[in-house]
ChimeraX commands (.cxc) that place a marker at each C-alpha (Angstrom):
marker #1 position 0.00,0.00,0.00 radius 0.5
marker #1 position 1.84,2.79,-0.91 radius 0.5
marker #1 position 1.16,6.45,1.28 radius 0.5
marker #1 position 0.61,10.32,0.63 radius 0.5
marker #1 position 4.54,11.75,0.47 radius 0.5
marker #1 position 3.10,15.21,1.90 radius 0.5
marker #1 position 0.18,13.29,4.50 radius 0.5
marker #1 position 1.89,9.95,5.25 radius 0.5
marker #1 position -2.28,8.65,4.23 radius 0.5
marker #1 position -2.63,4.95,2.84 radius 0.5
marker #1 position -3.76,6.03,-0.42 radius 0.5
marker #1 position -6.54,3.20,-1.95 radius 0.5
marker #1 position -6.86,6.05,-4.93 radius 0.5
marker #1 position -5.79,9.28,-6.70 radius 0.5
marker #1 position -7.70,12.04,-7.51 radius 0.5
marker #1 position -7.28,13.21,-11.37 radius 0.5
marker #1 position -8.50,16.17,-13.02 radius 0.5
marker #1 position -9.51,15.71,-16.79 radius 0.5
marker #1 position -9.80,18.21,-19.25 radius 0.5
marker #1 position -11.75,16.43,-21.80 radius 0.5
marker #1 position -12.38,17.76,-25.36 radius 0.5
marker #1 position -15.29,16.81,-26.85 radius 0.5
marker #1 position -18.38,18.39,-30.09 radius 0.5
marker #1 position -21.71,19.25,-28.37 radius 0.5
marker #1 position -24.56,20.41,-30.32 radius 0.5
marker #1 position -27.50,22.78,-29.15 radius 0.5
marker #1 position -30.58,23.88,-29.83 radius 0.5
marker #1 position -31.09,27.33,-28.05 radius 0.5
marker #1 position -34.19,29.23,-28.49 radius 0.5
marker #1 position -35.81,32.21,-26.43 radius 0.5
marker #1 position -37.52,31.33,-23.70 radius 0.5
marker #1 position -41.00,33.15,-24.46 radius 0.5
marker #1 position -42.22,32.55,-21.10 radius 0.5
marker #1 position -45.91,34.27,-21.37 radius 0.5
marker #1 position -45.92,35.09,-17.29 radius 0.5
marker #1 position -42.32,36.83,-17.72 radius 0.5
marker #1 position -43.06,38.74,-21.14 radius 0.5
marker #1 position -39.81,41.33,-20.51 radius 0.5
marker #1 position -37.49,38.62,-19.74 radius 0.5
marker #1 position -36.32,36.66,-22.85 radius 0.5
marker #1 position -33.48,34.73,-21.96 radius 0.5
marker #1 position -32.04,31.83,-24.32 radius 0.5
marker #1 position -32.20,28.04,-23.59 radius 0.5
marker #1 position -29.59,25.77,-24.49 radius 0.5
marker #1 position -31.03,22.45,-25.08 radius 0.5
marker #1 position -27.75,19.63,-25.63 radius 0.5
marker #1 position -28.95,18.00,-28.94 radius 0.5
marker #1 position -25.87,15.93,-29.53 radius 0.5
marker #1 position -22.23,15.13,-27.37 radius 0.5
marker #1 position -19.53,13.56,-28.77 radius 0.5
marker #1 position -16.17,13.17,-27.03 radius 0.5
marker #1 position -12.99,13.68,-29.10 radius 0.5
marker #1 position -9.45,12.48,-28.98 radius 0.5
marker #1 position -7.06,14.41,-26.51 radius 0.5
marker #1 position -8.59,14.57,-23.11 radius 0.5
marker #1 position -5.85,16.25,-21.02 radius 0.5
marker #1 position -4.59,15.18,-17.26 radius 0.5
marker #1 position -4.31,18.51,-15.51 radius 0.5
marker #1 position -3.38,17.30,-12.00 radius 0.5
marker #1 position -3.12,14.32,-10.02 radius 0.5
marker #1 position -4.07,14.74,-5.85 radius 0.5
marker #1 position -4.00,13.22,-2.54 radius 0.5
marker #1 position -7.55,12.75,-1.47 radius 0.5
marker #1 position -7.11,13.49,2.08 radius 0.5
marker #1 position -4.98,16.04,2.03 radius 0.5
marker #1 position -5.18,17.25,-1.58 radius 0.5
marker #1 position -1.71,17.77,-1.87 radius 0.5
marker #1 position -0.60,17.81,-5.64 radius 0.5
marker #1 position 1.64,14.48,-6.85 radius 0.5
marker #1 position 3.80,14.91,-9.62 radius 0.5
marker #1 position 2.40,12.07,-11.63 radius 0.5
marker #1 position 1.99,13.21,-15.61 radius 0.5
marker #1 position 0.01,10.04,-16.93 radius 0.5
marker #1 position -1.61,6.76,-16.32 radius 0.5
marker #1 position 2.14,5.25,-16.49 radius 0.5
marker #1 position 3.25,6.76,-13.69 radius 0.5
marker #1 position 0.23,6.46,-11.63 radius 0.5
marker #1 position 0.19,3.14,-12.08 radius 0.5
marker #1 position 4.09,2.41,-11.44 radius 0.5
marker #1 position 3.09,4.76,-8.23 radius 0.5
marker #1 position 0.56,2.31,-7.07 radius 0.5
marker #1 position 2.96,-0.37,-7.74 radius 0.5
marker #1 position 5.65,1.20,-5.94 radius 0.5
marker #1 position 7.82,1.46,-8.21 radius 0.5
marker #1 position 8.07,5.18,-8.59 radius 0.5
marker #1 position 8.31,7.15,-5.38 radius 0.5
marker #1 position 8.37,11.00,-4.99 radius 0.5
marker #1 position 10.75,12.28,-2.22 radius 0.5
marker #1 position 11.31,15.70,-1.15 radius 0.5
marker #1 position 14.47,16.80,-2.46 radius 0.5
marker #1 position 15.30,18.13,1.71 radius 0.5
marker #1 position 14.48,13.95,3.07 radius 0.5
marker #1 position 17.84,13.21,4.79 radius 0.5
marker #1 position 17.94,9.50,3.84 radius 0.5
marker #1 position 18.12,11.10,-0.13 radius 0.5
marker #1 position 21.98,10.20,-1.36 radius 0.5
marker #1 position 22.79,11.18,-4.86 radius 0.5
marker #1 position 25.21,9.07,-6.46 radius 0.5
marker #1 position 25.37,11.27,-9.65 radius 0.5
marker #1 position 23.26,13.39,-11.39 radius 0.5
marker #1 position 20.81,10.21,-12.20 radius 0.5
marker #1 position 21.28,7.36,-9.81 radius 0.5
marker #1 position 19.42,7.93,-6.09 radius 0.5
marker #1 position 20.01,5.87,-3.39 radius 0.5
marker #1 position 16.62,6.21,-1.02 radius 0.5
marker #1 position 15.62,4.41,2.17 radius 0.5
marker #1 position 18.33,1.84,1.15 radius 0.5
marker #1 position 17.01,1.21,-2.69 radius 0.5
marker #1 position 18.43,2.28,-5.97 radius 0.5
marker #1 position 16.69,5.05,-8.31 radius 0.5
marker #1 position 16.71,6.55,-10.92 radius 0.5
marker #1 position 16.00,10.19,-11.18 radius 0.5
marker #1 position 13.55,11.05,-13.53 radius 0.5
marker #1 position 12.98,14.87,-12.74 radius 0.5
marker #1 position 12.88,17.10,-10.03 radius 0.5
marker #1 position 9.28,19.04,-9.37 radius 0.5
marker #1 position 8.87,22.78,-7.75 radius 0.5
marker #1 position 5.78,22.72,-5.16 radius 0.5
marker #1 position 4.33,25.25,-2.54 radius 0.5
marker #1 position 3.22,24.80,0.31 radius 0.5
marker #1 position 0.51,27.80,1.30 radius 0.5
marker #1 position -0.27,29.29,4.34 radius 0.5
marker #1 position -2.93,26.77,5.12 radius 0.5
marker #1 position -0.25,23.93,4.41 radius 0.5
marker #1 position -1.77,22.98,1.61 radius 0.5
marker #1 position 0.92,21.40,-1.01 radius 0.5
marker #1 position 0.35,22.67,-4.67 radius 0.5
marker #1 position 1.54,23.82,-7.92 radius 0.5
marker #1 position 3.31,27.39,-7.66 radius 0.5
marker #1 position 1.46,30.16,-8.80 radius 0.5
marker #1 position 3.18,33.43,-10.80 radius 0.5
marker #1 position 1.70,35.98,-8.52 radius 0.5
marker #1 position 2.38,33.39,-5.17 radius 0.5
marker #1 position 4.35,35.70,-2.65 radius 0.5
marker #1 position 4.97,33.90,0.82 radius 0.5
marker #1 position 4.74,30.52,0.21 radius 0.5
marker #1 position 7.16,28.28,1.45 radius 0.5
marker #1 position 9.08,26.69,-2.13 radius 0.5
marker #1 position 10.44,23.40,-1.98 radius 0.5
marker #1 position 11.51,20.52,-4.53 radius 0.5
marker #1 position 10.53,17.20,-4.79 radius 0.5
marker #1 position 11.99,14.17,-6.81 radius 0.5
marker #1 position 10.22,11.71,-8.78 radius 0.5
marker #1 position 12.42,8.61,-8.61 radius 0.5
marker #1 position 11.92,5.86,-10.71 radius 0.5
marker #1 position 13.43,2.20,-8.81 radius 0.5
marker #1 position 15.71,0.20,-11.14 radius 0.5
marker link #1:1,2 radius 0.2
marker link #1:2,3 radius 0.2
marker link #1:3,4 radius 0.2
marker link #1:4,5 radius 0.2
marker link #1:5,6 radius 0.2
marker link #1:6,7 radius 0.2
marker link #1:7,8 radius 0.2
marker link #1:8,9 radius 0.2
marker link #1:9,10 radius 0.2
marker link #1:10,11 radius 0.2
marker link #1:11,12 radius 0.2
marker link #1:12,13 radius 0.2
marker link #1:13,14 radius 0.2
marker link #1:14,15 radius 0.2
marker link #1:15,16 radius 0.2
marker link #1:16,17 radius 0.2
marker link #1:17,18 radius 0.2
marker link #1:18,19 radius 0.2
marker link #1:19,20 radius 0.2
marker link #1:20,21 radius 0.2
marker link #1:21,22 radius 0.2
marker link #1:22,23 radius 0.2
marker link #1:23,24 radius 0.2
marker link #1:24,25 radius 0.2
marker link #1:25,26 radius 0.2
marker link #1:26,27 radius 0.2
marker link #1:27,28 radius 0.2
marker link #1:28,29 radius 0.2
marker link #1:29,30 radius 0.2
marker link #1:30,31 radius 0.2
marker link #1:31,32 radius 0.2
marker link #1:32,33 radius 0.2
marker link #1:33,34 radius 0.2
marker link #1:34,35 radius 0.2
marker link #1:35,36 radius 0.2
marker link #1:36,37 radius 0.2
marker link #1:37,38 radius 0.2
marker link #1:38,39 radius 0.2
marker link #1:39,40 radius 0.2
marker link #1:40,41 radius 0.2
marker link #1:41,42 radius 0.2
marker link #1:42,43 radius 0.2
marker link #1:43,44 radius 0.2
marker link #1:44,45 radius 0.2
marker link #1:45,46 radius 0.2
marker link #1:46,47 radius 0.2
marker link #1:47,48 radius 0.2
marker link #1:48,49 radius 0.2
marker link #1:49,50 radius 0.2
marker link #1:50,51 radius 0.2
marker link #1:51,52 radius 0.2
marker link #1:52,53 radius 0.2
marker link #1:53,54 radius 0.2
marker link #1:54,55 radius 0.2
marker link #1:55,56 radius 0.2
marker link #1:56,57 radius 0.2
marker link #1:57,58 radius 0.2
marker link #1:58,59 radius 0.2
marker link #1:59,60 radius 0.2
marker link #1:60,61 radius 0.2
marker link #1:61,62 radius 0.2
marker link #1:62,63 radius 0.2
marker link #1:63,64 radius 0.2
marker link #1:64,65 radius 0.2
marker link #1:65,66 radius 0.2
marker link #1:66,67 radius 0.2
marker link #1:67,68 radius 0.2
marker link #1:68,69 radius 0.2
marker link #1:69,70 radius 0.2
marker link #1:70,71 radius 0.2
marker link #1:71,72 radius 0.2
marker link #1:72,73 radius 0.2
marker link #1:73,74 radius 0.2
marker link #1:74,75 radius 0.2
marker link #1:75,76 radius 0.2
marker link #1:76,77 radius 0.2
marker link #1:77,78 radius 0.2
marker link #1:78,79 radius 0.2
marker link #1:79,80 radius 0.2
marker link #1:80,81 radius 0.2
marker link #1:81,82 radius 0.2
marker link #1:82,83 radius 0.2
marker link #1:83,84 radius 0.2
marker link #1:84,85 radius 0.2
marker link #1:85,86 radius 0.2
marker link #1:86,87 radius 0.2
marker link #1:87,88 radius 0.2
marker link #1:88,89 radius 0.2
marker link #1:89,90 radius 0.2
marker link #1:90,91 radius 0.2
marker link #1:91,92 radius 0.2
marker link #1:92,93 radius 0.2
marker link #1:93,94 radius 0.2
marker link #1:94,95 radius 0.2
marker link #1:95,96 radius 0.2
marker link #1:96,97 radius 0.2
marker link #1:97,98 radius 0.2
marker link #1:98,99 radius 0.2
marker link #1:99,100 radius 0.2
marker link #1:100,101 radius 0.2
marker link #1:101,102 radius 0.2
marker link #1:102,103 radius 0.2
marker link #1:103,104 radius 0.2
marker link #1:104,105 radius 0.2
marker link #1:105,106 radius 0.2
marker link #1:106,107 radius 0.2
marker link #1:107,108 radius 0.2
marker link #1:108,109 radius 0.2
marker link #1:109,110 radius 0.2
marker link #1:110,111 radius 0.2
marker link #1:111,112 radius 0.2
marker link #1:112,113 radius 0.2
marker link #1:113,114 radius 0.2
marker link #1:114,115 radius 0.2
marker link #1:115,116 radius 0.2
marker link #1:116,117 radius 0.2
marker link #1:117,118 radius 0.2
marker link #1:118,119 radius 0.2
marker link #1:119,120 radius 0.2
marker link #1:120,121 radius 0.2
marker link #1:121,122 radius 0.2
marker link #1:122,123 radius 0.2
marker link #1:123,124 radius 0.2
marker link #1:124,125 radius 0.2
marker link #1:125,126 radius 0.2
marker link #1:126,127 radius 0.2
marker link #1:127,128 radius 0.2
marker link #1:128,129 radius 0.2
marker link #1:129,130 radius 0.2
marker link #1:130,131 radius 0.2
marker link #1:131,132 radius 0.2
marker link #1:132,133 radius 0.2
marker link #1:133,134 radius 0.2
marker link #1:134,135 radius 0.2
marker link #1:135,136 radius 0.2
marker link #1:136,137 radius 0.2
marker link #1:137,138 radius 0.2
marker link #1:138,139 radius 0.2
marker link #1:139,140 radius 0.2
marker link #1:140,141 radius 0.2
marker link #1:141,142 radius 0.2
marker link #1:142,143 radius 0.2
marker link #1:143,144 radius 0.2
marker link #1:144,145 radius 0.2
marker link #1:145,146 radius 0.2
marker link #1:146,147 radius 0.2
view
């Protein structure tokens, strides 16, 4: 069972935000409501939804604590859940680098597959930084991939 690296939760699931692209079709016509004469808003009546290629993951989250995981795709969520692919912050003493892509941590090899910038905000939430975020604590995290 693998745990939240911000929340030390057993995590049974990930929360994933989608972006997914897809046609719709409408009907919209005036609603000609005869007790509201003055008011004519539209309706929009869905005729017709089709979903399209290139849906988009736009985060990945800890469901207790909501903290954001560096995971970009089902790949990684999956080696996550398999253990195979751990994020560490980049400040955990039991991190060694051996060079610039081979991690030793908690007495296994990795290998380094990119370091991540996160925030942690007043309310100690952990999230993606922000161009107008001023206080903030800043801190790295690796994603480490075991060989």
């Amino acid at each position: 069972m693998v745990r939240c690296p911000f929340c030390g939760e057993k995590l049974d699931y990930v929360e994933v935000e989608c972006y997914e692209k897809c046609f719709m079709l409408y009907k919209v016509y005036p609603d000609n409501n005869p007790r509201l004469p003055h008011l004519s808003n539209l309706v929009w009546e869905e005729d017709e939804r089709e979903s399209v290629d290139g849906s988009e993951m736009k985060e990945v989250s800890c469901p207790y604590c909501h903290a954001t995981l560096p995971l970009k795709d089902e790949d990684e969520i999956e080696e996550f859940f398999e253990g195979s692919l751990t994020i560490a912050p980049l400040n955990d003493p039991r991190i060694r680098f051996l060079n610039e892509r081979r991690v030793l941590f908690k007495g296994k090899l990795y290998e380094l597959r990119r370091t991540y910038e996160l925030v942690r905000d007043p309310d100690g939430v952990v999230r993606e930084p922000f161009s107008y975020d001023g206080a903030e604590q800043r801190f790295k995290v690796l994603v480490l991939s075991e060989l």
